[in-house]
C-alpha positions in Angstrom: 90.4 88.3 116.1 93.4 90.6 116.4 92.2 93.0 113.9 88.5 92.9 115.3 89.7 93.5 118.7 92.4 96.8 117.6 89.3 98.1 115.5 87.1 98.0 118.6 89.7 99.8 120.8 89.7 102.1 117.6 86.2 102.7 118.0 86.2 103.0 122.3 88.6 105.7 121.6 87.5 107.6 118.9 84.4 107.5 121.7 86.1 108.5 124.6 88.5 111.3 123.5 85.4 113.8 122.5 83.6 112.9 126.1 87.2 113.8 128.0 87.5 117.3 126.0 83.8 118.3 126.4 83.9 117.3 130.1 87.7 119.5 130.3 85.9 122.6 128.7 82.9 122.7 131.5 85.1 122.1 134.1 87.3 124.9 133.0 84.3 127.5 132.3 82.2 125.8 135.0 79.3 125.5 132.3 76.5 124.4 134.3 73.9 121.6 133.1 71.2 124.0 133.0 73.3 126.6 130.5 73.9 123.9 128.0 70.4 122.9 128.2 69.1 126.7 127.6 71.9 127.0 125.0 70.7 124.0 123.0 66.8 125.0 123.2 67.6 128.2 121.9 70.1 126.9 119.1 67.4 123.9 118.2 64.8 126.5 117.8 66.5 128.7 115.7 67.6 126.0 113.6 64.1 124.6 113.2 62.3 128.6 112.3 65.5 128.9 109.6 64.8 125.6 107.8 61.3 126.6 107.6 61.6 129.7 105.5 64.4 128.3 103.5 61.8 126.0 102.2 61.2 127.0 98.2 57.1 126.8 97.7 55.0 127.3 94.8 53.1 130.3 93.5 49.8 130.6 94.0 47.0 132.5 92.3 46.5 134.6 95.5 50.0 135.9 95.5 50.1 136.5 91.6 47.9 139.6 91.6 49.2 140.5 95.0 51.0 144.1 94.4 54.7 144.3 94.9 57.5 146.6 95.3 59.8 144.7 93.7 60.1 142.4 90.5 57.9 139.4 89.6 60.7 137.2 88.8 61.7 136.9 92.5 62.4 133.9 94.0 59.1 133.3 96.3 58.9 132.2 100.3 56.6 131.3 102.8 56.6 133.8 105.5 55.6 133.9 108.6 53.6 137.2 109.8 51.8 138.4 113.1 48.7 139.6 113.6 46.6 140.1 116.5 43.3 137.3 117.1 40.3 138.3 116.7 40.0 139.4 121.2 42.9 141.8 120.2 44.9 140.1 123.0 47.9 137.7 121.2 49.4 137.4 118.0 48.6 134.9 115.7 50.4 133.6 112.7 49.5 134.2 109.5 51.1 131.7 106.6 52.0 133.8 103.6 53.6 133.8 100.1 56.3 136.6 100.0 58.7 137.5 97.2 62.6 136.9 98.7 64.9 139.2 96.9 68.8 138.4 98.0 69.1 141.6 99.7 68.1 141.4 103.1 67.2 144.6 103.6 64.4 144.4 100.9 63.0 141.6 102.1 62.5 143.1 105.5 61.1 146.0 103.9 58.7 143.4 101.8 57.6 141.9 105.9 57.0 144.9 107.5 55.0 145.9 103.8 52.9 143.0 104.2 52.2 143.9 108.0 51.1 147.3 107.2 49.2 145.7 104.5 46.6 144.0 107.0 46.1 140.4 107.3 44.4 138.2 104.7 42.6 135.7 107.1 40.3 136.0 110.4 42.3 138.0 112.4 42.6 141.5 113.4 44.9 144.4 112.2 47.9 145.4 115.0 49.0 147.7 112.4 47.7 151.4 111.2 46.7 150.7 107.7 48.7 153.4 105.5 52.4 153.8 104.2 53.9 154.4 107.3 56.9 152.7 106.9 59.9 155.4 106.7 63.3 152.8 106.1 64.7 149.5 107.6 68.0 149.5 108.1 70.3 146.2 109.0 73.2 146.3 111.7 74.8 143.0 110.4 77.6 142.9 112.8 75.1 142.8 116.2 72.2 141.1 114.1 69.6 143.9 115.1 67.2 145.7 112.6 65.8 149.1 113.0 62.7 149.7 112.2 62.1 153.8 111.6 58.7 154.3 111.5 56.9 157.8 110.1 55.7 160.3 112.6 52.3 160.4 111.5 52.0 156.7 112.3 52.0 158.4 115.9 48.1 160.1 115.1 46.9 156.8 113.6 47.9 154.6 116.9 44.9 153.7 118.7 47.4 153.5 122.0 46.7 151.3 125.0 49.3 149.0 126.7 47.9 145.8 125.1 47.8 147.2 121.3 51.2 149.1 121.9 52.9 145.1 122.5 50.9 143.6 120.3 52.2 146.0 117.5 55.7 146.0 119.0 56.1 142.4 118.7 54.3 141.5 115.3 57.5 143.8 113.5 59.8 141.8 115.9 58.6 138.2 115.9 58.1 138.6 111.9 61.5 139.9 111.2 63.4 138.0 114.1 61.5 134.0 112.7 61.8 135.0 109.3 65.3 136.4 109.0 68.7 134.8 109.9 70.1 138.2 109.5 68.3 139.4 112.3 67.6 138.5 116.2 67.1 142.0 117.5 65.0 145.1 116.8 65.1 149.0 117.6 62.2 151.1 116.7 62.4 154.2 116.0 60.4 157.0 114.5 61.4 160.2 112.5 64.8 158.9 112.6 64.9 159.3 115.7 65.2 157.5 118.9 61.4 157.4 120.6 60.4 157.1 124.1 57.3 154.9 123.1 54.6 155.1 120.7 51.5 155.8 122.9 52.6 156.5 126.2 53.0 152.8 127.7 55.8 150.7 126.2 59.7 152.2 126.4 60.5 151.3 123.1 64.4 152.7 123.6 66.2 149.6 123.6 65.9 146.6 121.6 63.6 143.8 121.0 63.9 140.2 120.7 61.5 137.3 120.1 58.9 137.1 122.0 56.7 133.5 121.9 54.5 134.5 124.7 52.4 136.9 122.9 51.8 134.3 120.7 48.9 131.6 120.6 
């Protein structure tokens, strides 16, 4: 009974001491209930979109004679990409095979590749078909991509507040929920830093998910 009773005050403890240091830190940062909450949504979700393109899937006879950059004998994964519906007014997700070399820089290069490449099912292009795509390079230290674009794409925009987000945020939400490596992204074109890309979005700082433009 003895040695029941010392394992349960064992247990109580083992319970108790986490709850009193947790409790000490909040009180000490003044964490409010509402920050932890935010903090936990955020962290959950990102957890959940990681898992998802970790997942190893099988080839298919679609994404066999679907041209690529890079060897055949990559490592495949199923990636996420944006395109706009068919009213040209959100961004819908498109399900897609994707060669996943190691470096993450290639495999951004192979996202953005597939997004210039068009869509495969029923929805609509956000996009300028065409090899506009000048570099992607990866700030590891503050997570953010940037995205330089060629300054032809500029001729080739069809401009207009709507089609300027919807392109802005199919290159972020495809890089940002398919990458670990990234959770920002600067656009830029030339090499350069850009105002915006038709007149309507100031696309000078970075961007970061964006699940609202989605449906």
């Amino acid at each position: 009974m003895k040695k029941i009773l010392r394992y349960c005050g064992l247990i109580v403890l083992g319970l108790l001491i986490p709850i009193i240091i947790i409790t000490s830190v909040i009180r000490y940062y003044d964490i409010g209930i509402a920050d932890i909450v935010t903090y936990s949504e955020n962290f959950l979700t990102r957890v959940i979109h990681l898992w998802d393109i970790q997942q190893d899937v099988g080839l298919s006879s679609e994404t066999n004679n679907e041209k690529s950059i890079y060897n055949n004998h990559l490592s495949k994964k199923m990636a996420h990409l944006y395109f706009a519906d068919l009213s040209d007014r959100y961004l819908k997700v498109e399900d897609r095979v994707v060669p996943h070399p190691k470096n993450p820089t290639q495999f951004a290069q192979i996202l953005l590749t597939a997004l210039f490449d068009g869509p495969k099912g029923n929805f609509n292009q956000v996009l300028p078909k065409g090899d506009f795509l000048r570099a992607v390079y990866i700030d590891n230290e503050n997570l953010m991509a940037y995205v330089d674009l060629k300054q032809t794409i500029l001729s080739h925009f069809p401009g207009g507040v709507t089609q300027e987000l919807l392109t802005v945020y199919a290159i972020v939400n495809t890089l940002t929920l398919n990458m670990r490596e990234i959770e920002q992204v600067k656009i830029i074109i030339g090499g350069q830093e850009s105002n915006t890309l038709a007149g309507h979005l100031d696309i000078r700082y970075p961007f970061t998910t964006n699940m609202l433009m989605v449906r």
